[in-house]
SELO-289349 format. One record per residue (C-alpha): residue in one letter; x negated, y negated, z. Coordinates in steps of 0.1 Angstrom, whole numbers, plus 5000, padded with zeros to 4 digits. Each point is the difference from the previous one (the first is absolute). Layout:
<nodes>
code|x|y|z
A|X|Y|Z
...
</nodes>
This chain:
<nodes>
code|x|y|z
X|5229|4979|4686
X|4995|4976|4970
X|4985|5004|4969
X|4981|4968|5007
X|4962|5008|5013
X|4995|4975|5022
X|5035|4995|5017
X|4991|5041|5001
X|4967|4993|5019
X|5016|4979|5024
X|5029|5021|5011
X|4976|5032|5003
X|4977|4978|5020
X|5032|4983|5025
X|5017|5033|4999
X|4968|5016|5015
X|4990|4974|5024
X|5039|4994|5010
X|5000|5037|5015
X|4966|5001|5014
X|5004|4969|5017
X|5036|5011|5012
X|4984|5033|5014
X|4974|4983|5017
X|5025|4979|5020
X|5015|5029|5012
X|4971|5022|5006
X|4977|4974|5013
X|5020|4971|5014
X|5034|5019|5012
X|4984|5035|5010
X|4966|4986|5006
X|4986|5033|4986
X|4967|5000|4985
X|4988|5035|4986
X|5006|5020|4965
X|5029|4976|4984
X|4986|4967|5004
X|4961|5008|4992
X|5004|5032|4972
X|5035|5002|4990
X|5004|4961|4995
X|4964|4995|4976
X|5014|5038|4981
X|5029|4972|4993
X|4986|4970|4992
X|4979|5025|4974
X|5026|5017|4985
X|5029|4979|4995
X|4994|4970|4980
X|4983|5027|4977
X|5028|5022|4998
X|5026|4971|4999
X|4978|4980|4975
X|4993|5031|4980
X|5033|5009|4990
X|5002|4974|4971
X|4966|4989|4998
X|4968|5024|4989
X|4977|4995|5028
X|4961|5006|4997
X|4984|5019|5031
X|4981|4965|5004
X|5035|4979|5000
X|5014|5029|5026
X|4972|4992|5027
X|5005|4961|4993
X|5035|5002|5009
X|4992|5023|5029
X|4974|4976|5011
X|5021|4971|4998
X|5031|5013|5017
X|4977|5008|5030
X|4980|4964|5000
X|5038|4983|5000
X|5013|5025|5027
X|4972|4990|5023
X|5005|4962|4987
X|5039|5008|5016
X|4986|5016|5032
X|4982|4967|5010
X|5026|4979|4987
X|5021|5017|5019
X|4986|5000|5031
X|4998|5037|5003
X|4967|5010|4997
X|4961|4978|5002
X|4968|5002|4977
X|4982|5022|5026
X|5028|5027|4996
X|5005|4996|4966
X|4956|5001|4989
X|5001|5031|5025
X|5024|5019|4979
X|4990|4991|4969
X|4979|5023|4994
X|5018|5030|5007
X|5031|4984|4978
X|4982|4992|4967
X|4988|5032|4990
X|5036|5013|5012
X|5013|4977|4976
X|4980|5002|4973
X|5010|5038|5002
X|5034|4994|4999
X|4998|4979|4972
X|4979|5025|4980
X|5026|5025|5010
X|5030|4975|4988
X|4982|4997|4970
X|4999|5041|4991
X|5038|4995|5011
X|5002|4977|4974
X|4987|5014|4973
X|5013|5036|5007
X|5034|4988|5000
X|5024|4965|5006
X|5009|5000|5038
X|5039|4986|5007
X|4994|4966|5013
X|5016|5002|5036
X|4993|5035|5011
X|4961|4987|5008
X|5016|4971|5017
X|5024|5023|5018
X|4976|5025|5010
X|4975|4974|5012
X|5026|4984|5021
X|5010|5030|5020
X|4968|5015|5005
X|4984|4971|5013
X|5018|4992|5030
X|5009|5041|5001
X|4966|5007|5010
X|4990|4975|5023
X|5032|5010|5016
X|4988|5039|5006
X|4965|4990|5016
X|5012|4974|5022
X|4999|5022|5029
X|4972|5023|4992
X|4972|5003|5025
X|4970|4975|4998
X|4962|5018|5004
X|4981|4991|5026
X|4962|4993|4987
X|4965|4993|5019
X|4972|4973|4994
X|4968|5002|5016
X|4972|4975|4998
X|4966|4997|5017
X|4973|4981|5005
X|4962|5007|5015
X|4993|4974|5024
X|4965|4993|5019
X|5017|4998|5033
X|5006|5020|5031
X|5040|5012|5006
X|5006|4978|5028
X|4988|4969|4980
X|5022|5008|4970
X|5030|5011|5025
X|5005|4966|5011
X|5001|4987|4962
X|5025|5029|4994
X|5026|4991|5024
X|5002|4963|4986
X|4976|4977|4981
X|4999|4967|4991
X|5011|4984|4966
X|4986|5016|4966
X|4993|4973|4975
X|5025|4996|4971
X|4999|5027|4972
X|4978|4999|4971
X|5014|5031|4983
X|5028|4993|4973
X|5026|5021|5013
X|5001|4978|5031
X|5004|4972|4985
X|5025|5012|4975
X|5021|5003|5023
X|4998|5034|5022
X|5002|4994|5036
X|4967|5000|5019
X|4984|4999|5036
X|4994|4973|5020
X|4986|5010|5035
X|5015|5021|5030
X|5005|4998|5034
X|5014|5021|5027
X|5018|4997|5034
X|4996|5027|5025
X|4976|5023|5004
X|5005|5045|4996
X|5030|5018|4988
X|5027|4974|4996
X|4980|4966|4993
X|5013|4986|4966
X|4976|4993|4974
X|5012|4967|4975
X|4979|5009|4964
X|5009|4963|4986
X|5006|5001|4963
X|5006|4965|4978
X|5032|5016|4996
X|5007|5002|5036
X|4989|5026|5027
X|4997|5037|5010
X|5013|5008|5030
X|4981|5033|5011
X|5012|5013|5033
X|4966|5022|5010
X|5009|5042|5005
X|4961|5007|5010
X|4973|4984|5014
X|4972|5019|5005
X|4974|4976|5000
X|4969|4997|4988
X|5015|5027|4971
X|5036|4998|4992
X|5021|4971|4997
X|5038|5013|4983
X|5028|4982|4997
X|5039|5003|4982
X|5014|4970|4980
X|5029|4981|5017
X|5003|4976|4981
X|4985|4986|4958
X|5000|4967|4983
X|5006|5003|4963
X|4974|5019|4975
X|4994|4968|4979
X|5013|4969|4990
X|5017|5003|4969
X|4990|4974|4970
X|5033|4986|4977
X|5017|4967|4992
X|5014|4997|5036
X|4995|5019|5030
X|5008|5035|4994
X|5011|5022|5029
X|5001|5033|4979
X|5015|5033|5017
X|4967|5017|4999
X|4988|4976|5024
X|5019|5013|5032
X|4997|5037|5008
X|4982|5013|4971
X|4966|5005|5006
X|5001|5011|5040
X|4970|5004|5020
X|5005|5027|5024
X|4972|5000|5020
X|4961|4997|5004
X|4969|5001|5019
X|4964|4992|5003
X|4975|5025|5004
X|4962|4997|5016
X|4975|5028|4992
X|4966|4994|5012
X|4975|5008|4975
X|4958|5000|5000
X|4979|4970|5016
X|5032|4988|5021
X|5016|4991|4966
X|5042|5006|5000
X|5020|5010|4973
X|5034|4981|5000
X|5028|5022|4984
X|5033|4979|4993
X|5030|5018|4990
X|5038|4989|4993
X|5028|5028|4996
X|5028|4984|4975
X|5027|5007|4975
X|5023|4981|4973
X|5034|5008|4984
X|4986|4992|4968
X|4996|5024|4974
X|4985|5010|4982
X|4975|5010|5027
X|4972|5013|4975
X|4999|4964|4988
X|5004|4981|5029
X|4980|5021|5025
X|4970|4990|4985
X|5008|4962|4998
X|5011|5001|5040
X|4967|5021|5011
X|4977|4972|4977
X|5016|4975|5020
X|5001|5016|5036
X|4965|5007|4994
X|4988|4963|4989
X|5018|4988|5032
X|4981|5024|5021
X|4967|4991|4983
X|5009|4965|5008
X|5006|5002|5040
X|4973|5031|5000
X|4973|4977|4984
X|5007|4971|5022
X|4999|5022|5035
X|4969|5011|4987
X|4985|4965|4991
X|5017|4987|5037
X|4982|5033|5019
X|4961|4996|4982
X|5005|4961|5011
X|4993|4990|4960
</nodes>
């Protein structure tokens, strides 16, 4: 390393954006794996390195340590949509679970620092074979399966709101900004058959559902599995971006619509989708996916229940 602080700056900050960028080909492009390497291990990284690399020759300030942390993440994302590998949507959904990761790791870099001088390429080295190390491990660990359930009171008889259940007619566009940021929303539904066997067509902007039907038991129970799923969102970038997550990483499983009649002929409309995702980790991302399922159930709930009281 030179003696020279800037030309110092600059290597710590190419050096660490060189390997994090190199991991995340592999990891997220090559292996398409998207769990503990790419959304903890690579912001841990992007904290630590340019501190400890920088810090060798330079004295750095616990204020300086986040800066660089903070910087070496906002030009690591910069890459991603330059790259092509990753959009906005993905990138502002894991921001906030890889900032305070970062900042950490820089704070920790910076005890590092000042406890004692680390050898320039061992962080390096470590970085770049842990990286890719782990992703490697969980690639074939089992995803959870997770349930969402939504409902909806609605001043209607069962048979009424059957009929809206089965298929309705076009919701008007989205208001709500995570539609129109992007993440795929539905459209209408129809269905062709009738009993055990018909298939259901949820239509999203993305594309369609197709929801072969395992019980009919009408006026209470409509379930079906999931044959077929157009992609979670359209992803924001400086071209189109047809990121890995996009194909096979959120799965819905199956769901079903349930009618309970309630007081004064009223029905209570239960919707409920049965899902998982290989990406991890799931503490952070469960959440984010059940938020979602649930704003799309409120969506085709509210409208069978506007299409069944005839507003």
């Amino acid at each position: 390393m030179p003696i020279n602080e800037r030309a110092s700056y600059w290597i710590a900050m190419t050096s660490t954006l060189a390997v994090s960028w190199l991991a995340t080909f592999v990891v997220i492009v090559l292996w398409k794996d998207y769990g503990i390497a790419t959304f903890i291990l690579t912001p841990i990284a992007l904290g630590s390195l340019p501190v400890l690399l920088h810090g060798r020759l330079v004295a750095v300030s616990l204020k300086r340590a986040f800066v660089l942390g903070l910087t070496a993440t906002f030009l690591y994302c910069v890459g991603l949509i330059l790259f092509a590998w990753e959009g906005l949507i993905c990138i502002a959904m894991a921001l906030p679970l890889a900032i305070p990761i970062c900042l950490l790791a820089a704070w920790i870099g910076y005890l590092l620092v000042g406890y004692r001088k680390p050898q320039g390429t061992l962080p390096v080295l470590i970085a770049a074979i842990i990286l890719p190390g782990t992703a490697f491990v969980e690639r074939d660990l089992e995803p959870v399966r997770s349930r969402v359930t939504t409902s909806v009171v609605i001043e209607a008889d069962r048979s009424t709101v059957w009929d809206h259940v089965i298929q309705f007619h076009r919701i008007p566009d989205p208001s709500e900004f995570i539609f129109r940021s992007g993440i795929s929303y539905p459209i209408d539904a129809h269905i062709e058959g009738h009993g055990v066997g018909a298939i259901r067509y949820c239509n999203f902007n993305t594309g369609a559902f197709v929801e072969p039907i395992t019980s009919w038991n009408e006026p209470e129970l409509l379930a079906f599995d999931v044959q077929e799923q157009p992609a979670p969102m359209t992803e924001l970038g400086l071209t189109e971006i047809d990121a890995a997550h996009l194909h096979g990483y959120f799965v819905s499983e199956k769901g079903q619509f349930k009618l309970t009649r309630i007081a004064d002929g009223r029905t209570r409309l239960e919707g409920t989708t049965w899902y998982h995702h290989r990406i991890a980790p799931e503490f952070y991302w469960k959440p984010w996916s059940n938020m979602i399922i649930h704003l799309i159930h409120e969506r085709v709930l509210g409208h069978i229940k506007t299409q069944a009281e005839g507003k």
